[in-house]
N, C-alpha and C positions, 0 to 999 in steps of 0.2 A: 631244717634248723634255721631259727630267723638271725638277721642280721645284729650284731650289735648295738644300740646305740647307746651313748651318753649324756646325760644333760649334767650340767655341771652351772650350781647357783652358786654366784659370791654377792657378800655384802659391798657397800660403797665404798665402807672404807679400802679396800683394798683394791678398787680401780681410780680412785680418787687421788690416793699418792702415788709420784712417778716410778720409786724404785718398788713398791709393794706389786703396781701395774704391770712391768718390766717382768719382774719375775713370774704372775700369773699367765700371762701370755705366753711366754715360753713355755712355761708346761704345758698350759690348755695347746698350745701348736701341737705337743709332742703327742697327746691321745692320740692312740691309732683307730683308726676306725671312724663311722660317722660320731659327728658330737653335736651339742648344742648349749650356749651358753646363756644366761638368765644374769641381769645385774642389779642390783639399786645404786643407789645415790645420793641419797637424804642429804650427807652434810655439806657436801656441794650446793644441792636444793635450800637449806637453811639458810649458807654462804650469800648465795646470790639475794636470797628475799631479803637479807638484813642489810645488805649494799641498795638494795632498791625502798628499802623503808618497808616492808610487809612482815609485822610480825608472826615468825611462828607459832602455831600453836599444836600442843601435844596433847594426846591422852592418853597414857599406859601403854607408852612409848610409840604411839599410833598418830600420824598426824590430820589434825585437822585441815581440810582442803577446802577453802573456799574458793570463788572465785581467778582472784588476784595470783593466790597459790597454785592452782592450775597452771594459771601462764606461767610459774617459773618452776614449778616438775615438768612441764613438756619441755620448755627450752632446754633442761639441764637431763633430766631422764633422755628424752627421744635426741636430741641434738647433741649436747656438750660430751655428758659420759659417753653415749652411746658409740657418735663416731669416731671418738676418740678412741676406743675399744678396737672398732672395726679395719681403722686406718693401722692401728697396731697390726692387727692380725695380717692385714695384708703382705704388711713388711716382714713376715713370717711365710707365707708362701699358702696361705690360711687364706681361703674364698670365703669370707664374710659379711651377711646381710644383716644391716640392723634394721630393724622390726617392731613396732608398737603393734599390739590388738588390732589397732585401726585400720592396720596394712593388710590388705587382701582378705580383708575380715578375719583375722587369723585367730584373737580372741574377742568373745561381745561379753562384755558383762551386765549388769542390771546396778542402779546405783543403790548403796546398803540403805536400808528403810532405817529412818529416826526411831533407834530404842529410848535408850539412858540418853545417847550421846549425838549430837546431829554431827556428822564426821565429813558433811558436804559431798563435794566430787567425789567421792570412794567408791570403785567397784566393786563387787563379788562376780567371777568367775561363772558365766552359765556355759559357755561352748567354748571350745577349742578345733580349731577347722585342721583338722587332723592329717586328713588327706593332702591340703596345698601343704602343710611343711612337709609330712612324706616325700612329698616330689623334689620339693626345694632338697632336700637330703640325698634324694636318691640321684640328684645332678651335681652334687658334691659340694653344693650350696652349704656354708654352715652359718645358722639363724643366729643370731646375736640379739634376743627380746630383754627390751626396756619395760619397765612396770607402770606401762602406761597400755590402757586397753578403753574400747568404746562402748557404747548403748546402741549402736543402730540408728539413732535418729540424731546423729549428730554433735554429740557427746561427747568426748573424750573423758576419761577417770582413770585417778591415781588409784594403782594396786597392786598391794603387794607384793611382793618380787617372791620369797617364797610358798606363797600361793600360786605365783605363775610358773614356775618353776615344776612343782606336785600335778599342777592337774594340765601342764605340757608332758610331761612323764607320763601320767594316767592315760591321755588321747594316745599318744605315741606307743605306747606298748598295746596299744592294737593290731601293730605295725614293726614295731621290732621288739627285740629281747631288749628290756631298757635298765639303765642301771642311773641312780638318782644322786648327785655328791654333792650334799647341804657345806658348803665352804663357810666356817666362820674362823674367829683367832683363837681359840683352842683346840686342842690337841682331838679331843674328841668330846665323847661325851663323861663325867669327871666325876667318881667315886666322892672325891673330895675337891669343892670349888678351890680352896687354897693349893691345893697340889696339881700340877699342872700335868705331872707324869702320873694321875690314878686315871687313866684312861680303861671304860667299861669297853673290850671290845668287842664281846656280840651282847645283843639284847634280842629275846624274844616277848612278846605281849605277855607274856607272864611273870616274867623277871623286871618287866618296867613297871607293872602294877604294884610289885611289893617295892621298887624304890621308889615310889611317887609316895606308897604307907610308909616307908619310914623317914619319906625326907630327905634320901640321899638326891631323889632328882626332883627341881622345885622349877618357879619361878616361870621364864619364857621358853625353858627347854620343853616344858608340858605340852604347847602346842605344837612347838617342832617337833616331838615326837610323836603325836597321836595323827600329825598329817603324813608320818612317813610310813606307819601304819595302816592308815587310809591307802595309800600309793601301792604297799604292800597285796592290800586284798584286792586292789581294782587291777593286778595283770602285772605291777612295775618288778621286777625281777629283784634288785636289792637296791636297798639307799644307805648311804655313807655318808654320818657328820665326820669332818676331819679339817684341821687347818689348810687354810687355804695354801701352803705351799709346799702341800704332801700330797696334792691328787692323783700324783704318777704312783704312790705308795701305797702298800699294804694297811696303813696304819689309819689311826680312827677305830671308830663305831661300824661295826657292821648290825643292821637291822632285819634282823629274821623273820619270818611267818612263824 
């Protein structure tokens, strides 16, 4: 029987405020077992470029990376949030390494080819070096990865957190029994967006087809669910949307095969 593990992605908002922080930490301490942590950071990111004069720019909630903006998702992804995470955990009794792509070639991505939208420094996902975090895991090492990943030839690129998040879960259930827990600020995933207690909690590919037909599930939950489905078929054992400060709980979305 393989060993447990846990990846657990949260958004920025909630490493980004102190008490939101606080309380994240202490539960991710309390997972037993191996874990592994995945974070963004956007509004920090945004924060900082509009103090430096670099205007953000978005599309369909996606930001545009040029340049200028590289340097202040590295600073703020690999540096500010990140160790700021890590320094936390320590003072928890929590062995944590913070980690971009770039580190130990852990992920290389390829940067997105110009469709509709030129999106700059943006990677997609090719490898994930499966084996060195294995090890880092199996020393009791717990990875703490920033959504910052490279190209190989010197590149660094901004990418998204739950994509890093899905296809670190995908590499790693090579390697252990993985369980995947998408952390956002609802409850789970919602019958009714105005109802914050209509919580769906299992979903199979069959039951998220007919509410994507009728509507009940829309918008940016479409992609977070058809990659947790992805995660599903490639090995990841289950994945759980659920508020970020319910990850010790039963509660949330469970996502079935």
């Amino acid at each position: 029987m393989r060993e447990k593990l846990t990846v657990i992605k949260v958004g920025g908002k909630i490493v980004e405020e102190e008490a939101t922080l606080h309380k994240l930490l202490d539960d991710f301490a309390a997972i037993e077992g191996y874990k592994v942590l995945v974070h963004g950071g956007g509004r920090s990111a945004t924060k900082l470029a509009t103090q430096l004069g670099i205007e953000s720019q978005m599309v369909n909630g996606r930001r545009i990376t040029d340049a200028e903006t590289l340097k202040v998702v590295t600073m703020v992804y690999g540096g500010l949030v990140n160790k700021n995470i890590v320094a936390g955990l320590q003072a928890r009794g929590v062995n944590a390494l913070g980690l971009t792509g770039a580190d130990m070639d852990v992920i290389r991505s390829a940067k997105r080819p110009v469709k509709d939208v030129d999106y700059g420094f943006v990677g997609d996902v090719k490898q994930v070096n499966a084996e060195f975090l294995g090890d880092l895991i199996h020393k009791g090492v717990v990875p703490v990865m920033a959504p910052l990943t490279h190209d190989g030839a010197g590149n660094l690129l901004n990418t998204n957190a739950d994509t890093i998040a899905g296809e670190t879960a995908k590499a790693l259930a090579t390697l252990f029994d993985v369980t995947l827990v998408f952390c956002f600020e609802k409850k789970g995933v919602l019958r009714d967006e105005n109802d914050d207690d209509s919580v769906i909690p299992q979903l199979t590919p069959a039951e998220f087809k007919q509410y994507v037909a009728e509507g009940v599930i829309q918008g940016g939950m479409i992609p977070k669910l058809e990659n947790s489905f992805e995660a599903l078929n490639a090995g990841v054992g289950e994945v759980v949307i659920t508020l970020a400060s319910a990850i010790n709980e039963s509660s949330g979305t469970r996502i079935k095969k």
